[in-house]
C-alpha positions in Angstrom: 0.0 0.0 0.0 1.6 3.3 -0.9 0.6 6.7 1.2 2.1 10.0 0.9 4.6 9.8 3.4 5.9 5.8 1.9 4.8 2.5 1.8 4.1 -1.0 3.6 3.3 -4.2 2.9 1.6 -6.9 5.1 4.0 -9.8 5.8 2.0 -12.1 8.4 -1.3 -11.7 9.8 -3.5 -14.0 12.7 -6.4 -13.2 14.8 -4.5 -11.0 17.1 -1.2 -9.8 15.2 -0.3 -8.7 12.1 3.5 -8.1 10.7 4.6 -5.1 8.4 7.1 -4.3 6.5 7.3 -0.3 6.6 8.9 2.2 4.3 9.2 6.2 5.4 10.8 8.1 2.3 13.2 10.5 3.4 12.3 14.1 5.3 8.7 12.1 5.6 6.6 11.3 8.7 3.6 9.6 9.6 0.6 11.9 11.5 0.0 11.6 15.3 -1.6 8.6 16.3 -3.2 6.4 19.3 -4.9 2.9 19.2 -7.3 1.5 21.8 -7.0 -1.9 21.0 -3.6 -2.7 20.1 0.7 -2.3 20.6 3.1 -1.9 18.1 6.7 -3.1 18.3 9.5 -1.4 15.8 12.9 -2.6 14.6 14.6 -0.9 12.2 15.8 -2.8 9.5 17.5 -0.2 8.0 17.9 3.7 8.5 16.6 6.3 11.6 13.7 6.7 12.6 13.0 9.4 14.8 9.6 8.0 17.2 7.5 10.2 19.6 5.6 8.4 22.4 3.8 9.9 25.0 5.9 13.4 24.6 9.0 11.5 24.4 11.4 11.9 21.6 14.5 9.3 20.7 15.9 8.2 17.6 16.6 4.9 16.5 18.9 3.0 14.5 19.6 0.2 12.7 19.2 -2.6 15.3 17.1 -0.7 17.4 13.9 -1.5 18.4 10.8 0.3 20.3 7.5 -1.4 21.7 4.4 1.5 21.3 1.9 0.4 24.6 -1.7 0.4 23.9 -3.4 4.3 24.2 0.4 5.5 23.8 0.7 8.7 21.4 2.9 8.5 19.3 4.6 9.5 15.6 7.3 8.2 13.4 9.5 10.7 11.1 12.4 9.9 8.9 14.5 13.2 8.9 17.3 11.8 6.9 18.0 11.6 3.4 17.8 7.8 2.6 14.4 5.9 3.1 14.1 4.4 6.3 12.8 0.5 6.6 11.1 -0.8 9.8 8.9 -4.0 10.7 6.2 -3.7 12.9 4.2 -5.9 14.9 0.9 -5.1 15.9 -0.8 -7.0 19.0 -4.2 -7.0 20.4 -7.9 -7.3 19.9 -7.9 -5.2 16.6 -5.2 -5.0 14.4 -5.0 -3.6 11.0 
C-alpha cells in the first residue's frame, strides 16, 4: 500500500497480530496517532527513525527496536536523506 509519506506491505497476519514491513521516504513522517486496541513493536531494518511516544522523543537506528503500549501517542519521522525501513508488529484485539 503506498501513502504519501511511503509505503508497507503486510508480511504475516493471525487473529491478534499482524506483521509489516514499513517504508518512510526521506524528510517524511507519519501523523499523530493512538490505538485502543492494540501495541506496536518497531525494529529498524535499515535507516533512523526518529519516534515520539507519549511526549517523548529518541531516535533509533539500525538494530534498534521500540514497543508503542496500547493508548500511547505516538509518531514516526524519517529526517534523513535515505528511506528508512522498519517491521512492525501489531498486537491486540484489533489490528489492522
Amino acid at each position: 500500500m503506498y501513502r504519501p509519506w511511503g509505503s508497507y506491505d503486510s508480511v504475516d497476519a493471525g487473529a491478534n497480530y499482524q506483521v509489516k514491513r514499513i517504508t518512510v521516504n526521506p524528510r517524511a513522517r507519519l501523523s499523530l496517532q493512538r490505538h485502543k486496541n492494540r501495541a506496536e513493536h518497531w525494529v529498524v531494518v535499515e535507516g533512523t527513525a526518529k519516534v515520539h511516544v507519549n511526549g517523548v522523543d529518541q531516535l533509533l537506528n539500525t538494530n534498534d527496536s521500540i514497543y508503542i503500549p496500547v493508548g500511547a501517542v505516538h509518531c514516526l519521522a524519517n529526517e534523513t536523506d535515505a528511506p528508512l525501513h522498519l517491521v512492525e508488529v501489531q498486537s491486540g484485539s484489533y489490528v489492522r
